[in-house]
BAFI-3210 file (N, C-alpha, C; in Angstrom, 3 decimals, decimal comma, padded with zeros to 6 digits):
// residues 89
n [1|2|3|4|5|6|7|8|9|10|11|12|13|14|15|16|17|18|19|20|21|22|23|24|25|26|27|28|29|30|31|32|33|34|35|36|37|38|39|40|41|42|43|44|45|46|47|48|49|50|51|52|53|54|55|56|57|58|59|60|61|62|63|64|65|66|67|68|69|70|71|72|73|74|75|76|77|78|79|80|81|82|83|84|85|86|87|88|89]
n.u [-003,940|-001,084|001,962|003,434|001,497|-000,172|001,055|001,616|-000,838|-003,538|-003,516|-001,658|000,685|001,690|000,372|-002,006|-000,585|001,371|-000,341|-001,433|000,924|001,836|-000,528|-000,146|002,550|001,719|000,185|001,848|004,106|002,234|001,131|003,631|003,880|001,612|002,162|004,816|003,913|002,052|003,901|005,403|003,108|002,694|005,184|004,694|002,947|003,780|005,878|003,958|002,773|005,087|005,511|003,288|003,351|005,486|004,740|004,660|003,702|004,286|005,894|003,496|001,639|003,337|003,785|000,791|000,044|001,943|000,883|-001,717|-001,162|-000,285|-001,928|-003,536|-001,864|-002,152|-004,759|-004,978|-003,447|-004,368|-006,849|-005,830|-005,371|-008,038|-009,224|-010,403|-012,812|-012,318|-010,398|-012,073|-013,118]
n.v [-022,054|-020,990|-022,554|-020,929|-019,155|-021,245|-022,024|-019,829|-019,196|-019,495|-021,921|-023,754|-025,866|-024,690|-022,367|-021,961|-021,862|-019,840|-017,361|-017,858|-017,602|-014,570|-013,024|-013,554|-012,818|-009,700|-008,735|-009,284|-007,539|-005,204|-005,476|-004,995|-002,087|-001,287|-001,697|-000,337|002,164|002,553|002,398|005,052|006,745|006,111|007,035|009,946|011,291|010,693|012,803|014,672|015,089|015,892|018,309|019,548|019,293|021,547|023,557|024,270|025,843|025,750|023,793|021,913|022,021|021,610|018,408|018,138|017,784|016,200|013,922|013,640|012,926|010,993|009,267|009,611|007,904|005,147|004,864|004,592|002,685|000,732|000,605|-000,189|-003,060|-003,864|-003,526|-001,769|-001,499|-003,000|-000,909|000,957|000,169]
n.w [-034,325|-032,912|-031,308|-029,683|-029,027|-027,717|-025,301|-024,328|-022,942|-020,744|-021,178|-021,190|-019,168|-016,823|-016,548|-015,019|-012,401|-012,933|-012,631|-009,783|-008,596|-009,418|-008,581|-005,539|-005,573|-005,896|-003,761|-002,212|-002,294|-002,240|000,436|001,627|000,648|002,482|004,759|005,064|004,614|006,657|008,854|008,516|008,712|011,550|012,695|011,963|013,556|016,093|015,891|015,314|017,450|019,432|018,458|018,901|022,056|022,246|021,108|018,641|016,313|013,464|012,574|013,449|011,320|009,052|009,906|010,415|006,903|006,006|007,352|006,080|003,239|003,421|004,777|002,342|001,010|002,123|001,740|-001,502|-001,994|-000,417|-001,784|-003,972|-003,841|-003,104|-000,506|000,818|002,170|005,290|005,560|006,242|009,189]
ca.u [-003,300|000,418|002,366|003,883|-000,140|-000,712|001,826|001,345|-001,798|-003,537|-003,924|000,180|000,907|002,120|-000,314|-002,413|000,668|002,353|-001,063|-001,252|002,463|001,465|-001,734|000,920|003,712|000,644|-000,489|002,796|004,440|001,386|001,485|004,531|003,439|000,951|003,433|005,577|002,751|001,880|004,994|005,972|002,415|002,835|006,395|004,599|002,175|004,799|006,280|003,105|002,802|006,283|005,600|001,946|004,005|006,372|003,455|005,504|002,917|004,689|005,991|002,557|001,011|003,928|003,403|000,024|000,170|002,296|-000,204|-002,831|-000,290|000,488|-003,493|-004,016|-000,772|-002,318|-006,366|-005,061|-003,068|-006,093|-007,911|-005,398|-005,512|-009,137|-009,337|-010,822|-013,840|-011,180|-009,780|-013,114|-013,728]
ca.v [-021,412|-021,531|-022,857|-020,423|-018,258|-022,003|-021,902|-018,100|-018,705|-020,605|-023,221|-024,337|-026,353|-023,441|-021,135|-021,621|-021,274|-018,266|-016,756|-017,801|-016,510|-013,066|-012,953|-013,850|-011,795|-008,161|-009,272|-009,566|-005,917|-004,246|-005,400|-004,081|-000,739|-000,831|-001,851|000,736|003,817|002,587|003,121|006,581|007,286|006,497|008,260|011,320|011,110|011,042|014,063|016,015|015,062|016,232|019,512|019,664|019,406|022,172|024,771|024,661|025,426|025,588|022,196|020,925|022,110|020,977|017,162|017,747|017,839|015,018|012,780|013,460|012,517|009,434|008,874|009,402|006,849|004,169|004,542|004,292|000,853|-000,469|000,596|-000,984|-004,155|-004,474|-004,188|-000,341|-002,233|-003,424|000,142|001,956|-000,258]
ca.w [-033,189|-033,203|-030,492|-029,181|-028,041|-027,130|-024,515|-023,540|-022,084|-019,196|-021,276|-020,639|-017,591|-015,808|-016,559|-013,427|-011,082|-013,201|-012,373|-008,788|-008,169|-009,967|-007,841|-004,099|-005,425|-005,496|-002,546|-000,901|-002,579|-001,800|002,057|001,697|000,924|003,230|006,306|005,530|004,668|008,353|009,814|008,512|009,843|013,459|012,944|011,404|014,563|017,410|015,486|015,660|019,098|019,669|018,028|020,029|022,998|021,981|020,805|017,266|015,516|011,820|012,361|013,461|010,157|008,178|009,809|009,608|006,191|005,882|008,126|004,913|002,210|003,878|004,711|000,889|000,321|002,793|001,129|-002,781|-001,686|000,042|-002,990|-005,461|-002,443|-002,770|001,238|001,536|003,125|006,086|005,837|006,765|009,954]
c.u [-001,830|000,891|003,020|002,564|-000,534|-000,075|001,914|000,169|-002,088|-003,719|-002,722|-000,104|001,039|001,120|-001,099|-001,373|001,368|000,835|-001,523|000,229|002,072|000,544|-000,752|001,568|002,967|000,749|000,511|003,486|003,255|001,317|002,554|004,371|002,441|001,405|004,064|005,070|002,541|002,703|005,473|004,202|001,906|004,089|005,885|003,935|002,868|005,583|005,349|002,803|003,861|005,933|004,242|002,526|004,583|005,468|004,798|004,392|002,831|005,058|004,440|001,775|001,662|003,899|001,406|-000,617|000,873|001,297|-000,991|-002,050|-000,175|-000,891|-003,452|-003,305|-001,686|-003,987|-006,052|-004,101|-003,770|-007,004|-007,506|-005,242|-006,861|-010,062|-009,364|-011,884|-013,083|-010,970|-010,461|-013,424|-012,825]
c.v [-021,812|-021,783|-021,991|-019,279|-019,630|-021,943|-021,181|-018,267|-019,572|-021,684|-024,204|-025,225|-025,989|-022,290|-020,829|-020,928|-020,072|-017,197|-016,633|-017,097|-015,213|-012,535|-012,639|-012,608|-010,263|-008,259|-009,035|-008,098|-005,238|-004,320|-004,780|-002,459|-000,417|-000,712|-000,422|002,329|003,861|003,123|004,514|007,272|007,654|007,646|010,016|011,806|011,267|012,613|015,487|016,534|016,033|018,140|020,223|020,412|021,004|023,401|025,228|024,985|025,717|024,344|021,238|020,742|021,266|019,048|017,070|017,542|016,363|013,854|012,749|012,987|010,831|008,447|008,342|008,235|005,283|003,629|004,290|003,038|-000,043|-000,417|-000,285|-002,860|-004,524|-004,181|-002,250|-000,904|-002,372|-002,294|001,006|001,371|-000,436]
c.w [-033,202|-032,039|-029,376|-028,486|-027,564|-025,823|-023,802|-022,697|-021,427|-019,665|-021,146|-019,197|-016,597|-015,888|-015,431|-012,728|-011,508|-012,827|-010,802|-008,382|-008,364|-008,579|-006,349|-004,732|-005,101|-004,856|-001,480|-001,382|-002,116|-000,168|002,705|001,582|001,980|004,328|005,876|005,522|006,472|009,219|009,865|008,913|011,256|013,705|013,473|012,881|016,139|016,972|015,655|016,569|019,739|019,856|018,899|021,272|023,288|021,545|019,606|016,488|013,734|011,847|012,787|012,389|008,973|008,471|009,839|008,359|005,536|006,393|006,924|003,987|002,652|004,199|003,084|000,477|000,691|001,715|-000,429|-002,461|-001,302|-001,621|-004,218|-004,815|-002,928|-001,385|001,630|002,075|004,530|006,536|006,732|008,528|010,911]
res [x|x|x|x|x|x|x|x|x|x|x|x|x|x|x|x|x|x|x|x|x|x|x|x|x|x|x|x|x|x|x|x|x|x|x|x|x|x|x|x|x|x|x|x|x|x|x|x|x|x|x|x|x|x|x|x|x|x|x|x|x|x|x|x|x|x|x|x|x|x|x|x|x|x|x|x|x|x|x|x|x|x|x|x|x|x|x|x|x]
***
């Protein structure tokens, strides 16, 4: 084995912790996507409301439309998360 695949893998000193960091850093970008899928879904949601209100009903199609896009955004981040169990409940 040459030193340099000895080093590459978990068998290094660091290899745990460059694998715990990896593991945190997902974890913490993907919360990130999920915070902000959230937010442009309440947005989208006061908008439809808006348009509800207003008997628009081309802008209620066009945010409801968006509301599913942003559904679909929120359920394939849980899915790449782990945490569609969470999602359903």
């Amino acid at each position: 084995m040459s030193k340099t695949m000895y080093l590459s893998g978990a068998q290094d000193p660091f290899g745990l912790s460059r694998k715990r960091v990896d593991h945190f850093l997902t974890n913490l970008y993907g919360s990130f996507l999920m915070a902000e899928a959230m937010e442009k879904h309440e947005k989208l949601q006061d908008e439809f409301i808006e348009a509800f209100l207003n008997q628009d009903a081309v802008l209620m199609q066009k945010k409801q439309s968006q509301i599913a896009e942003c559904d679909a955004s929120i359920e394939i981040t849980g899915m790449l998360l782990g945490i569609t169990n969470e999602l359903d409940s």
